[in-house]
N, C-alpha and C positions, 0 to 999 in steps of 0.2 A: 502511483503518483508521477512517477517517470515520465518525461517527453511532453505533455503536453502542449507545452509551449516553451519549451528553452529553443534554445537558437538553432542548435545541431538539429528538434524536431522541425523546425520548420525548412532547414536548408537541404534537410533531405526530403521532406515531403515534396515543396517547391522545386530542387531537383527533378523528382520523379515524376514532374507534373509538366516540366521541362523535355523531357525524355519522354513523355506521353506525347505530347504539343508534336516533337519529330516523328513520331512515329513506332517509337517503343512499345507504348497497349494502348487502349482506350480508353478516353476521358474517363473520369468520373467526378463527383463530386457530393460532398457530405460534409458534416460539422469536424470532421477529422482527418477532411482531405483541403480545408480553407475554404471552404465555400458550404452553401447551402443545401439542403435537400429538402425540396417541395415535398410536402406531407399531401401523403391522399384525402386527408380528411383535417379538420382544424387539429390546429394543438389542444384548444381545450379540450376535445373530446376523447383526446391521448389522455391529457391530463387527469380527465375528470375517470377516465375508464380505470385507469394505473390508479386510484386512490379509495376506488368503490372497491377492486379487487382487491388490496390492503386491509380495507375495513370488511369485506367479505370473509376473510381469512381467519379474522377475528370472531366472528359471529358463528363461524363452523369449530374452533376451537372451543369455545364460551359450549358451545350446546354439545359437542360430541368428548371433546378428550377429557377423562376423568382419572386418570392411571396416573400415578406421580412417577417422576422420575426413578425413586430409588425403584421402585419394583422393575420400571423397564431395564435397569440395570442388572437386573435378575436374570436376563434370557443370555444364554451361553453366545459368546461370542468367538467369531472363527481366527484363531492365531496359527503365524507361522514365520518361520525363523528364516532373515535373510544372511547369503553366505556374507562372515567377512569380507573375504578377498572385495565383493564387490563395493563395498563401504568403503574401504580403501584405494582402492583403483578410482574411485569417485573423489578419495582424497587428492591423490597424485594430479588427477585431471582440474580440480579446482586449482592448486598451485601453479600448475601449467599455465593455467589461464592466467592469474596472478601478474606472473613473474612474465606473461609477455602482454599485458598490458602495461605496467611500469617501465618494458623496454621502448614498447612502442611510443609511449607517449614522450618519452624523454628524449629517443633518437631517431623516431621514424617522423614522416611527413606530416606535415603539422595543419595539413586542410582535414578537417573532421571529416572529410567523404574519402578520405585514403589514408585514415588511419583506425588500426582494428580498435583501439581503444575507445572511444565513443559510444560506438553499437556494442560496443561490449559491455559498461557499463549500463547506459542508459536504458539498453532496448533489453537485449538477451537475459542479462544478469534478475535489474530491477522490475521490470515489466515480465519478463518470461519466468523468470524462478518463484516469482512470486505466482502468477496463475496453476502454475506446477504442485507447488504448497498449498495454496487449497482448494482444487479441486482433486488432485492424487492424495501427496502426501509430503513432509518434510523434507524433502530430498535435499535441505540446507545442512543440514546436520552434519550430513557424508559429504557434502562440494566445500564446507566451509574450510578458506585455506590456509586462516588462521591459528583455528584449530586442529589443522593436520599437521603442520608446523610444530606445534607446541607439545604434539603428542609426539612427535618423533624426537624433536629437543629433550624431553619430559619435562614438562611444569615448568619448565624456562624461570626455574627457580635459581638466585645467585648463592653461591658455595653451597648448598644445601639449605640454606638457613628457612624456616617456616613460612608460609603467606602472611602479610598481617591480615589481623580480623577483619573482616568486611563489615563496617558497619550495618546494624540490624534494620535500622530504621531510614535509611538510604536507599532501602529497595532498589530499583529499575531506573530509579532518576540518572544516573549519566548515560543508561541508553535512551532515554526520553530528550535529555540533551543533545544527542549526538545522532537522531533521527531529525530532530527538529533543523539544526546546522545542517545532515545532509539535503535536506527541501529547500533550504534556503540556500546552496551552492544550487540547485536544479531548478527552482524558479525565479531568481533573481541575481545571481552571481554573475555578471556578463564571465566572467571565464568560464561555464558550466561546458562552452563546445571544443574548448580548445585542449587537444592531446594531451599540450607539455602541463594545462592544469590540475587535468584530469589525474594524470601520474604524480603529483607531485600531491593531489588531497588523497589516495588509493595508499601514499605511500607513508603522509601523516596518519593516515586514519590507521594502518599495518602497525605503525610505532607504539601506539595508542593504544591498541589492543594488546599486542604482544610486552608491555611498561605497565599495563592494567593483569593479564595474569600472571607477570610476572611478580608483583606488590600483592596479591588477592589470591592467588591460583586461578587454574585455568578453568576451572568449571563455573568457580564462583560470577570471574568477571564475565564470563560466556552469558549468564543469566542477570546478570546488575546490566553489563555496561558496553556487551556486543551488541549494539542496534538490532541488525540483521538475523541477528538470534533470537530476538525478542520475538519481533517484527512478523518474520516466516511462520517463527513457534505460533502466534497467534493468530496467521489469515489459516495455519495449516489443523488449527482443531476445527475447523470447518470441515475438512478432509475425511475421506471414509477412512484413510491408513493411520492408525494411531500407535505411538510404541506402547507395546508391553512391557517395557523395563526398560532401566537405564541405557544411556545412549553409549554410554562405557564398555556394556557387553561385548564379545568377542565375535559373538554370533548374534546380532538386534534382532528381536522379535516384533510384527509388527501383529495386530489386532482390527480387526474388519468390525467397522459401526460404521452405523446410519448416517448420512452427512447432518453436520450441524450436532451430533448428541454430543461432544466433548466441549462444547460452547453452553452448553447449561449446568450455571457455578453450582459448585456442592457449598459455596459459603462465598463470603465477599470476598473477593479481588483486593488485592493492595490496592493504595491509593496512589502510585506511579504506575502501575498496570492499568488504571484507570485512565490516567491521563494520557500514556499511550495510545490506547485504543481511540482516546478523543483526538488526538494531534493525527494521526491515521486518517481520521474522516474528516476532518476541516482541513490541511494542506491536499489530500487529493480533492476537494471540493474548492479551494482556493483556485488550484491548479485551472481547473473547468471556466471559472469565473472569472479570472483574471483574459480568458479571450473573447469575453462580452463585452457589447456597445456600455453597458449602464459600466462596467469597469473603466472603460476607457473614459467617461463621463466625470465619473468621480476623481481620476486621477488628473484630468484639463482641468475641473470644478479645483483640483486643488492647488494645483501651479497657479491658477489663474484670482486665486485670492489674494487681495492687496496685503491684507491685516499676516500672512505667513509666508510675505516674499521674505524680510529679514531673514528666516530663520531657514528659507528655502534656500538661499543665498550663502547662508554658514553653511548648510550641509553638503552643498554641492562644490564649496571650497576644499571642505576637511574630508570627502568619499569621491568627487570628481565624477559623480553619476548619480544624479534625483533622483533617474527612473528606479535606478536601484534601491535608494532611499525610501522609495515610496513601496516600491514591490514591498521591500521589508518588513515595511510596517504592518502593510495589508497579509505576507505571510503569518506576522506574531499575531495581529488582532485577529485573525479567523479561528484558531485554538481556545482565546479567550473566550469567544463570542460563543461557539460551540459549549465550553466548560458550562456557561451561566447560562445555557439558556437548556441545558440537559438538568443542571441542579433544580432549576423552577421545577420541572416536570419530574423529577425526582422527588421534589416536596409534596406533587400536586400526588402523586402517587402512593406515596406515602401519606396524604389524608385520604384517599380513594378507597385501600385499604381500610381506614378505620381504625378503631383500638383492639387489640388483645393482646396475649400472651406471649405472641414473636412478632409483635412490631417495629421495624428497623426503625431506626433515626434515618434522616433522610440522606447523611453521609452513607450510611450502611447500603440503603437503597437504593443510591447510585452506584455502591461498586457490585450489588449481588447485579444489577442488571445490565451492566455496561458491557459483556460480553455480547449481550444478543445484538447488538449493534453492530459487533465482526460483520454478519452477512452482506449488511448495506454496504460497508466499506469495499468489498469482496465486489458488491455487484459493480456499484460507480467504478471499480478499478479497472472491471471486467470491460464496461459500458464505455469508458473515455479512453482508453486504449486498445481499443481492439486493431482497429486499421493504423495506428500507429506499430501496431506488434509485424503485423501480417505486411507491410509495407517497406516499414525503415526496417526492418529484422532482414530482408533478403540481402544488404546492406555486407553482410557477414558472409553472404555466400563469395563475391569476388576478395572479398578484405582478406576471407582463408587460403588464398596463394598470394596475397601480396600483403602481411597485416602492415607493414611497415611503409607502406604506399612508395616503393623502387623500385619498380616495373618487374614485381616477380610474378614468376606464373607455377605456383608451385606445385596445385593439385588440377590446372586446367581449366579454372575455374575466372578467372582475371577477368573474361570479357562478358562476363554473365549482366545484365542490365536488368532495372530494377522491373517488374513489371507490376504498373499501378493497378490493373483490372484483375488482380488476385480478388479483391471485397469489391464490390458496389458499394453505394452510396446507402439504398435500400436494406441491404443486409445489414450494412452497420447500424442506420435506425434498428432496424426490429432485432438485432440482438441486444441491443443497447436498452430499448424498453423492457426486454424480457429478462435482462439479468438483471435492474433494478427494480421492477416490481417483485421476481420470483425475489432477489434477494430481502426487502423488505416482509414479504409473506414467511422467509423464514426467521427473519429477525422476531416476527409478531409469534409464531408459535414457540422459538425458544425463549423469548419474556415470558410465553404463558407456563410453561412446563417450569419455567427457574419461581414463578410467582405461587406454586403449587410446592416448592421444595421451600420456600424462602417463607411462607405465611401458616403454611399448612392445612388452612381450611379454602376448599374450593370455592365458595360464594367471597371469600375477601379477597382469592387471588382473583378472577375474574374481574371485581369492581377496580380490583387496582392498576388493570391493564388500561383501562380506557385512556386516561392521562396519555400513555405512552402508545395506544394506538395516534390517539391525535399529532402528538410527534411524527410517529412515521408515518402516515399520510403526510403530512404537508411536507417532509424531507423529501418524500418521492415527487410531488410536484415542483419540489423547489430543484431536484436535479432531473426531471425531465423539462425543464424549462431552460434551465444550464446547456443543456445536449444540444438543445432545437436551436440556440442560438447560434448565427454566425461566427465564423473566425473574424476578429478584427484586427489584431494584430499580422 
């Protein structure tokens, strides 16, 4: 979800586009470099290909795979233990990081292109630790510097006295909370570029966490109410690396599977790990949408309405930024709009299905399924940040001798300039097609494989995918239309 268009992505792409214009690398230009890229052939027939390959996917499932889940869980899988030391060296080095973004941002140079804090946050952290997660493996687990913190404190429990109970029925909701506020500091917060902001939310959110396992323990609040431990936990069962055991162990063990097989529910999902997974795919699809012409339409369409200047007029007294007012709104409705229009298709699926003997309620039916929708998420994250990754992420390479922007030259490195013509314009289309078609074709086969675990019999799980292929077909033309549009902001 990171970077798409906060201020820091655009003043370092623009930057780099800057530094191209002189003479740095060569042009280019793509839906992720501010400008357009001519397609060789219409969009519809991107469109119309990406949707036939979705529903192809399905029709080779439907006729070939017949094996249910539990049996494939039957074939020995390759474990092997990683050393502590280096779980912990990983701990050290995420605090590291920590503790010099919080310097950075509080005392070092406060233009986001010469201070480490920004790219650090925005680009490296959120954007890169997450592709790491699932396409490797959790590596949040061992970087989180949180939880290295709390483990060397122990339990940052006061006088000894117990955790209170975590409530049972609270599940995951204050990290669903506390995901949704970080999107809306990184798509609409005008501070989202400025250092001293950055450190100062890195530094509530540290308080937050460490006041959360202090009341709960540390494990607990790790799984309720650390965002970023949800967040990873779930792009990273995508991932071929899975733990074998608790993350406690001395010596983690980790477990080689198929990508995508820990994304097929053994039973339904809580219903804040649901919503998760929904606020996931609608704020990185906000993200996308909010730098379209029809976006920019709707938000002139909405200033420019006589019948809600009053109330345009109260809000920009009491917040002293509409655009922000509005970003906001359009951040909360896209979660909503997402929830309800997933539940239709979870009804419609659950009459698709038919009746029998393990027939979910349609509640139930949204949460046993809501996993296979990881992959989409995964793909668009993949798709709308790639040349954001590979572009503004070089960003780090001069900030590491000088993160504090005071003319340090610490490893050599200070005068390194960004260069734009790492990606093409061309390459980012066609990786961008490909990782949200392939990611939809895997969404389609782990519904089919959970609808075989979740129904039992093969002719109802089949009928009951249809519903939910029609979903992700038009998801994928709805975010290859996203892509193809111009930046307009």
């Amino acid at each position: 979800m990171s970077g798409g268009t906060s201020p820091f992505h655009r003043l370092v792409l623009g930057g780099a586009a800057a530094a191209s214009a002189a003479g740095w690398a060569a042009p280019a230009a793509a839906h992720g470099f501010g400008g357009r890229y001519d397609l060789p052939v219409p969009l519809g027939l991107y469109l119309g290909g990406a949707a036939a390959a979705v529903a192809l996917s399905f029709v080779m499932m439907a006729l070939f795979y017949r094996q249910t889940p539990a049996a494939t869980r039957q074939r020995p899988e390759p474990v092997f233990a990683v050393p502590g030391i280096l779980c912990g060296l990983l701990g050290v080095f995420g605090v590291a990081v920590l503790v010099l973004v919080v310097i950075a941002g509080f005392f070092g140079n406060q233009s986001p292109v010469k201070n480490i804090a920004p790219v650090t946050v925005w680009v490296l952290w959120w954007v890169g630790i997450a592709y790491v997660a699932a396409v490797i493996g959790n590596v949040w687990r061992c970087l989180n510097p949180w939880n290295a913190v709390a483990r060397w404190i122990g339990n940052l429990s006061t006088g000894g006295l117990p955790p209170i109970r975590y409530p049972a029925g609270l599940g995951c909701w204050p990290a669903v909370v506390l995901f949704v506020a970080f999107a809306w500091m990184e798509l609409a917060w005008p501070g989202s570029e400025a250092p001293l902001s950055i450190a100062g939310a890195v530094a509530a959110y540290s308080a937050v966490t460490w006041i959360g396992m202090t009341l709960f323990g540390r494990r607990t609040w790790l799984e309720a109410g650390e965002a970023f431990w949800v967040i990873f936990g779930i792009m990273s069962r995508f991932a071929p690396l899975q733990p074998a055991d608790s993350y406690e162990a001395s010596r983690p063990r980790l477990r080689l599977r198929g990508y995508g097989t820990a994304l097929v529910a053994e039973r339904p999902v809580s219903v804040s790990l649901t919503a998760m997974v929904l606020a996931m795919l609608a704020t990185v699809t906000f993200d996308g949408f909010k730098e379209t012409s029809l976006w920019l339409a709707i938000r002139d369409g909405i200033l420019a309405t006589e019948a809600l200047r009053p109330v345009l007029l109260l809000l920009r007294d009491l917040t002293g930024d509409l655009k922000m007012v509005i970003e906001t709104i359009g951040l909360l409705a896209f979660p909503l709009l997402f929830t309800a229009v997933y539940l239709v298709f979870s009804a419609l699926t659950r009459l698709a299905a038919g009746t029998g003997d393990r027939t979910p309620t349609t509640g139930e039916t949204a949460r046993w399924f809501v996993l296979s929708l990881v992959p989409i998420a995964i793909g668009y994250h993949l798709a709308h940040y790639l040349s954001y990754l590979m572009i503004a992420g070089q960003m780090a390479i001069p900030l590491a001798s000088d993160p504090l922007g005071q003319g340090w030259d610490l490893f050599g490195t200070a005068r390194y300039r960004i260069d734009i013509g790492v990606i093409n314009a061309r390459t980012v289309w066609s990786v961008s097609v490909a990782a949200i078609v392939v990611g939809h074709i895997a969404a389609v086969a782990i519904a089919h494989r959970t609808a075989f675990l979740a129904l039992g019999d093969a002719k109802r799980a089949i009928r009951s995918q249809i519903p939910m292929l029609v979903l992700m077909v038009g998801y994928t033309t709805v975010s290859l239309w996203i892509l193809a549009q111009p930046i307009v902001e």
